[in-house]
PASE-778487 format. One record per residue (C-alpha): residue in three letters; x, y, z. Coordinates in steps of 0.02 Angstrom, whole numbers, padded with zeros to 5 digits, always signed. Last residue first. Layout:
<rs>
ALAXYZ;...
</rs>
This chain:
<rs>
UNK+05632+06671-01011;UNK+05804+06675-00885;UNK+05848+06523-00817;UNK+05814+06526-00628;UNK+05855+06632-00465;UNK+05991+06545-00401;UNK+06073+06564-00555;UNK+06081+06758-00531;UNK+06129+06745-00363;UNK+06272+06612-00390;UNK+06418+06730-00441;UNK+06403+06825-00308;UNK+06401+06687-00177;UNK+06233+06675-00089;UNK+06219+06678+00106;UNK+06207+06877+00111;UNK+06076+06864-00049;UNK+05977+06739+00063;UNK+05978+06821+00242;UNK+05928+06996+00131;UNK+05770+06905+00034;UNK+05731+06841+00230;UNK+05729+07006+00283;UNK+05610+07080+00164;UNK+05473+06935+00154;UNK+05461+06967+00363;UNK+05431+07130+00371;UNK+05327+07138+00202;UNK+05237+06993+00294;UNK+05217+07075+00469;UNK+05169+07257+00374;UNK+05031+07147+00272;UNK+04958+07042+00438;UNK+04944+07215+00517;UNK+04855+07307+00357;UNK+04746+07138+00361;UNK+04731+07146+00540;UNK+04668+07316+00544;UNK+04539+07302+00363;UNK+04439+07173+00466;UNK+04437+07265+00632;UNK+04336+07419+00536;UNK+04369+07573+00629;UNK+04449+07696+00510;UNK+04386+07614+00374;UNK+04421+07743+00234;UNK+04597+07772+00263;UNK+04666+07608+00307;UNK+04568+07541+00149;UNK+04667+07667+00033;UNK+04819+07619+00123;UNK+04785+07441+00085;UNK+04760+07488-00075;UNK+04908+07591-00094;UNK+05021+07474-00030;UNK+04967+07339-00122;UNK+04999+07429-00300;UNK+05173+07471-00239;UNK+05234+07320-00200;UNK+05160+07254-00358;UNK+05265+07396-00455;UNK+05428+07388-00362;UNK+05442+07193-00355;UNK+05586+07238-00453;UNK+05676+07112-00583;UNK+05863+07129-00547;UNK+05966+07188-00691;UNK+06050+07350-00588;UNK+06016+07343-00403;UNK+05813+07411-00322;UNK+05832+07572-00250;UNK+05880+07595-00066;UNK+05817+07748+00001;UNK+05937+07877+00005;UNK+05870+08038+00103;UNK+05809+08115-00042;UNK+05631+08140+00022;UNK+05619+08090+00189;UNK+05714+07948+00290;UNK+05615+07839+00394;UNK+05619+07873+00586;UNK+05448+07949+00592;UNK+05412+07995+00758;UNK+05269+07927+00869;UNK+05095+07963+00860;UNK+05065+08115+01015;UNK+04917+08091+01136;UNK+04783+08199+01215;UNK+04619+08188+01287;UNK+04478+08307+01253;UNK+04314+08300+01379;UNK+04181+08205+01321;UNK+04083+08289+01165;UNK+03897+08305+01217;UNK+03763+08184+01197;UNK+03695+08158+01006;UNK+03499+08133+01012;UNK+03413+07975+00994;UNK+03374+07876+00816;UNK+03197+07885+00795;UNK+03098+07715+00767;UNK+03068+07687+00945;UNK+03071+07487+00992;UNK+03098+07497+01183;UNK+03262+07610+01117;UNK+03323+07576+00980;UNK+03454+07704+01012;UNK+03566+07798+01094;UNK+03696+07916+01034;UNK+03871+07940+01075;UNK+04007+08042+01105;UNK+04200+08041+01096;UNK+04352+08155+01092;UNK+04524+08163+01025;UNK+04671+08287+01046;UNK+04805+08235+00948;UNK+05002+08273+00978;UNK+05097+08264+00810;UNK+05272+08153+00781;UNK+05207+08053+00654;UNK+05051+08135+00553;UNK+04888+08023+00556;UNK+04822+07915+00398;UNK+04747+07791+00541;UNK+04641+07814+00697;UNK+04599+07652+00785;UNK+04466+07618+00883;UNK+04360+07554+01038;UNK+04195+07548+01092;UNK+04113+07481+00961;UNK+03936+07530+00908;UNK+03967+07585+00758;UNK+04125+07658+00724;UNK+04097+07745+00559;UNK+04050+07918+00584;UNK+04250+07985+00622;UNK+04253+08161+00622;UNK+04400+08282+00604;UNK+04415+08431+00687;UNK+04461+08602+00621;UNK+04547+08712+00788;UNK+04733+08664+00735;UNK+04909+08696+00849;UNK+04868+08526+00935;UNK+04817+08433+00805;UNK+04634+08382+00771;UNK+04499+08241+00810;UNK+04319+08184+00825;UNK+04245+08018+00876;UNK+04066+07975+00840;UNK+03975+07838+00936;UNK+03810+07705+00923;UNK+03715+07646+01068;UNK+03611+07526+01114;UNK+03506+07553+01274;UNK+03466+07417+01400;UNK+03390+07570+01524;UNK+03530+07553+01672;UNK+03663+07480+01526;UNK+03654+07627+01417;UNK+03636+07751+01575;UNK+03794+07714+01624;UNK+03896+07797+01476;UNK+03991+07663+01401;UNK+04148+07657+01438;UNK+04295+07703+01312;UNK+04458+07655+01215;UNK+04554+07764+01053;UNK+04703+07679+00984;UNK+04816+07804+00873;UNK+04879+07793+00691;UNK+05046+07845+00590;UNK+05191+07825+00668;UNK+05155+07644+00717;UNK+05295+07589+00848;UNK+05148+07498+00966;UNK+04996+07560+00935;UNK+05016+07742+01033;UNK+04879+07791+01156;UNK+04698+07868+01171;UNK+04596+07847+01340;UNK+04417+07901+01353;UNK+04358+07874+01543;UNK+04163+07919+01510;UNK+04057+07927+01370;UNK+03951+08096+01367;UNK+03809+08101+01451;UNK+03664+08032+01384;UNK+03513+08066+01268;UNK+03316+08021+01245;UNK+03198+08127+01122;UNK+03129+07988+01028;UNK+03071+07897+01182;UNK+02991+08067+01289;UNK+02879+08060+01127;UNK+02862+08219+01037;UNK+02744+08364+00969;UNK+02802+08530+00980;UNK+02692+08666+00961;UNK+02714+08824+00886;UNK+02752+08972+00988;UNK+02637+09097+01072;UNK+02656+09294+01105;UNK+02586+09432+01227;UNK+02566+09607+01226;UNK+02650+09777+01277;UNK+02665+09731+01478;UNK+02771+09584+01420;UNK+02731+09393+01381;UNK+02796+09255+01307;UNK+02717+09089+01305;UNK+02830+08921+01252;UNK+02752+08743+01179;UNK+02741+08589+01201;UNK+02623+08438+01161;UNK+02663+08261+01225;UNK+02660+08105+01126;UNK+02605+07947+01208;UNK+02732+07772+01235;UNK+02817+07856+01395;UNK+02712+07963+01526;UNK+02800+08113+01622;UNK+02795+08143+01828;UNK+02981+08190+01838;UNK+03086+08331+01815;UNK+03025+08454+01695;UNK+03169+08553+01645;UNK+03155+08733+01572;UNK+03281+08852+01466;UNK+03302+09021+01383;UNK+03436+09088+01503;UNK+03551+08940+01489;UNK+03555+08762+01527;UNK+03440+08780+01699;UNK+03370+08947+01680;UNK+03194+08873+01737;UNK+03135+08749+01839;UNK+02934+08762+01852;UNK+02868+08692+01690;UNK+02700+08729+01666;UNK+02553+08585+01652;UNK+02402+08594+01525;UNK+02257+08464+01559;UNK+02234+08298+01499;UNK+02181+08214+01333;UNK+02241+08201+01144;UNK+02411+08252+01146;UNK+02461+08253+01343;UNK+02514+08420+01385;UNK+02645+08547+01393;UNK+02664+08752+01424;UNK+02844+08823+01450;UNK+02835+09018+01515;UNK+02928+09154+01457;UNK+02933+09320+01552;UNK+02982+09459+01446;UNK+03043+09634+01572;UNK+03039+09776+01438;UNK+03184+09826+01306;UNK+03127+09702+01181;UNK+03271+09603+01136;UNK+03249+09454+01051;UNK+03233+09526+00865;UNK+03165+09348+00795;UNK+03068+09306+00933;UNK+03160+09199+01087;UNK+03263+09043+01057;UNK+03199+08895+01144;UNK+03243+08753+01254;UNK+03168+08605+01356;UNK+03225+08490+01473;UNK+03127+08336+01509;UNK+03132+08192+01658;UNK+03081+08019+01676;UNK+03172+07931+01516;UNK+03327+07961+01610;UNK+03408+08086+01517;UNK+03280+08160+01409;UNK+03299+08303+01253;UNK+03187+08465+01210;UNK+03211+08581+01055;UNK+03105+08700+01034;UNK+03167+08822+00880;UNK+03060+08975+00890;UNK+02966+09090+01022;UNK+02852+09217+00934;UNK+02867+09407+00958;UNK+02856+09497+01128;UNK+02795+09676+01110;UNK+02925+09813+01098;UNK+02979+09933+01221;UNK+02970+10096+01328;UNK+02897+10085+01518;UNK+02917+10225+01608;UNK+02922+10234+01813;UNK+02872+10389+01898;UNK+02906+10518+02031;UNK+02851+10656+02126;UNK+02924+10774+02233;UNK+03130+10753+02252;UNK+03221+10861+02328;UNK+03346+10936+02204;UNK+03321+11119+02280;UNK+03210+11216+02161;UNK+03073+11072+02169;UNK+03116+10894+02084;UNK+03011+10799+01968;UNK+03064+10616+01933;UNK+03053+10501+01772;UNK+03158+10330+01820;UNK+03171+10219+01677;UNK+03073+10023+01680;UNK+03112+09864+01767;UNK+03194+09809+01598;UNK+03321+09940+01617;UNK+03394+10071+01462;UNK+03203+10096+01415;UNK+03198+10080+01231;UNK+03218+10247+01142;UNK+03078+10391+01145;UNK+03019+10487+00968;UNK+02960+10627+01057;UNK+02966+10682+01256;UNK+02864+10829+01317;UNK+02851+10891+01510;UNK+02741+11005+01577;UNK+02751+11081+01747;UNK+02591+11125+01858;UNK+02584+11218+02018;UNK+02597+11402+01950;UNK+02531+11363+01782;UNK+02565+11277+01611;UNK+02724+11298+01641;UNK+02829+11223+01499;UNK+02983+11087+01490;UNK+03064+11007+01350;UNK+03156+11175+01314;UNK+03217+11138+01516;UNK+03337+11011+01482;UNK+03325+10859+01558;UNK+03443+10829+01720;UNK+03506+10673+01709;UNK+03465+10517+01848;UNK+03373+10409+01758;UNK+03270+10549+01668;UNK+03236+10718+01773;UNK+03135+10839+01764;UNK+03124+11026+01845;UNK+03035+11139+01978;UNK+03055+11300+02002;UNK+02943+11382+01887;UNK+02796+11265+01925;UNK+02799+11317+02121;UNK+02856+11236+02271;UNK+02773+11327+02430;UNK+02702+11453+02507;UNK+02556+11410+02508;UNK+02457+11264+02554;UNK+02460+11106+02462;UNK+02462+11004+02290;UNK+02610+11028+02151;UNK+02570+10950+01995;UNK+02692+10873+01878;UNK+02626+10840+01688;UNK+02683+10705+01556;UNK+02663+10704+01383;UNK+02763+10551+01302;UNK+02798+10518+01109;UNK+02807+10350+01036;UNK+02951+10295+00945;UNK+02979+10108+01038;UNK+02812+10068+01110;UNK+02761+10134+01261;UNK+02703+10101+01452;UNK+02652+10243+01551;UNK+02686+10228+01743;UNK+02571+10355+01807;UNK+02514+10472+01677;UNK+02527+10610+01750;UNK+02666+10660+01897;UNK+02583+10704+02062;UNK+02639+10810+02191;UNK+02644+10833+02397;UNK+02668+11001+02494;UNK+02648+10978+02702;UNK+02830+10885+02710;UNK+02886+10769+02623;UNK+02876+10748+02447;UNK+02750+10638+02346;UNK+02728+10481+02240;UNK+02893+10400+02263;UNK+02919+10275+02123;UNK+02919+10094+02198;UNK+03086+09987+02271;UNK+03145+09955+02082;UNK+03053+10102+01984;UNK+03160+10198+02104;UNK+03321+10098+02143;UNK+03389+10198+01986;UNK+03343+10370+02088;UNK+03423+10303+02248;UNK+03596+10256+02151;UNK+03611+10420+02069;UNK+03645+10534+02205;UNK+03539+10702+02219;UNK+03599+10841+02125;UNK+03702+10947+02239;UNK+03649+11115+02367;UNK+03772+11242+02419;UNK+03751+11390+02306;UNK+03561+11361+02348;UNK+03614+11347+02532;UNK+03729+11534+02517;UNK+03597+11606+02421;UNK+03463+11570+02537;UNK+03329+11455+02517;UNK+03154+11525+02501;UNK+03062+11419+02387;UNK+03075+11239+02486;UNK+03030+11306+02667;UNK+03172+11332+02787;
</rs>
């Protein structure tokens, strides 16, 4: 039966058509006319907008009578029926449509405007493009691995989104000669990303820079100038192991490798080690340890699990004058200091007896230096076997003073020690 003269019982009968097909639309390609003898065309063709624009749009039915006509046909917008106040028959073929102050399209590859005659068939259709032009990319920031390759990334214009399909597009050249080259890998460490993977020239700066463009305009960053020698990285240190030292409550020994790259390229290399407790997200972060590949963390809580990780950063590298970038953190690795068995507060340390003279003050005044040397070297061999060589003779000073007031009569101690002055 013709569109137009359905029955009661099949207009009573008929559903809106499914929603899937009309978002595949401006996917697949907007149909541009029914079936059938009776075809229609929806003005302007796949409009493209800026944010708060208004839209006219017409639908005109072509073909011989009888057939659709303007009163019986109606609009959709992604799927949902618009209301018919935005419509108007201008005459017995042609629909109006009028859309103010439009949104962002809800998908980048652009809404789905469709007419429809009486019984949900669809006539025309059209794909509308509402958004913003691209604004400039920012913050390039581009490291090497291998002193052969480059990856790249960006952050988009300062509002980002801008409701239309942006493609970005990494530009780079030699400084002061050659032609300019477009990175092909993209997406690789995240969605704003590029890696160049071979084919790239050490001791001359390169030029980079990111394109954006839309179907509302187009949008260039500033350039980057580097050397592929300044720029270079690793991967984070491998095997890290951190265990007790010995019965020390208070300190953990942190060990290493190299990352290989250091000794394939004759890199030097300089690390950072960061720490926290187990029930804590604030690390800690050691800057001093050079280039060692070992240390010791001091000032810690007994009786506390620490995770610790490394990672370093290369440099010197055939003579650059930058210091490289910082790889990632290595993986964390966990170990507990063991616990305290000294008594706590009030738990009846020994005080010094009645009409001895104490060693209290001196004791004291070495303890906290060395303490205060503990904590501010962290990694300084030096101030280790001092602290060690100060714990062995305190150790050792102690329990020889014991052996000699147990051998001692009484009545001797006191002589034993001199004539008073």
């Amino acid at each position: 039966m013709p569109a137009g003269r359905l029955g009661p019982a099949a207009q009573s009968a008929r559903r809106p058509p499914p929603l899937l097909p009309l978002l595949l639309l401006c996917v697949l390609g907007a149909p541009r006319a029914g079936s059938g003898a009776h075809t229609a065309v929806i003005s302007p063709q796949d409009p493209t907008l800026l944010i708060g624009s208004s839209l006219q749009a017409t639908c005109s039915v072509h073909g011989d009578q009888p057939g659709p006509t303007a009163e019986g046909l109606y609009w959709t917008l992604n799927g949902r029926r618009l209301p018919p106040e935005l419509s108007r028959v201008l005459n017995t073929s042609t629909l109006a449509l009028a859309l103010a102050n439009l949104n962002g399209s809800r998908q980048q590859s652009g809404d789905n405007l469709v007419c429809h005659a009486r019984d949900g068939s669809i006539l025309a259709g059209s794909c509308l493009y509402v958004g913003l032009p691209p604004e400039k990319p920012f913050n390039i920031s581009c490291w090497s691995k291998n002193m052969k390759d480059l990856t790249c990334r960006w952050t988009p214009g300062a509002h980002g989104e801008t409701f239309l399909h942006t493609n970005y597009s990494l530009k780079y050249k030699l400084r002061w000669y050659g032609q300019d080259n477009t990175c092909e890998e993209y997406h690789t460490v995240g969605p704003h990303s590029c890696h160049i993977p071979k084919d790239l020239a050490l001791f001359t700066p390169y030029e980079i820079w990111v394109e954006a463009t839309n179907r509302l305009g187009s949008a260039r960053s500033d350039v980057l100038t580097l050397d592929i020698l300044d720029v270079v990285t690793t991967d984070p240190p491998p095997d890290v192991h951190v265990s007790r030292v010995g019965g020390l409550e208070d300190q953990l020994s942190v060990r290493w490798v190299s990352p290989p790259a250091l000794k394939d390229f004759l890199f030097q290399a300089k690390y950072q080690i960061r720490y926290r407790v187990e029930d804590s997200v604030d690390w800690k972060v050691v800057d001093d340890v050079s280039n060692q590949t070992s240390c010791r963390l001091a000032g810690l809580k007994p009786g506390t699990v620490y995770f610790v990780q490394v990672r370093c950063n290369p440099f010197g590298i055939y003579g650059s004058k930058k210091a490289g970038i910082w790889s990632e953190w290595s993986h964390p690795t966990a170990a507990s200091t063991p616990r305290s068995e000294r008594p706590g507060p009030g738990g009846g340390a020994c005080e010094p007896r009645g009409g001895e003279p104490s060693s209290g003050p001196v004791r004291r005044e070495l303890k906290q230096f060395l303490g205060w040397l503990k904590k501010h070297a962290y990694c300084s061999n030096l101030s280790f076997r001092l602290y060690d060589q100060w714990r062995a003779w305190m150790q050792k000073s102690h329990k020889t003073r014991n052996q000699d007031e147990g051998i001692l009569p009484s009545g001797r101690r006191g002589a034993a020690r001199g004539p008073a002055r």
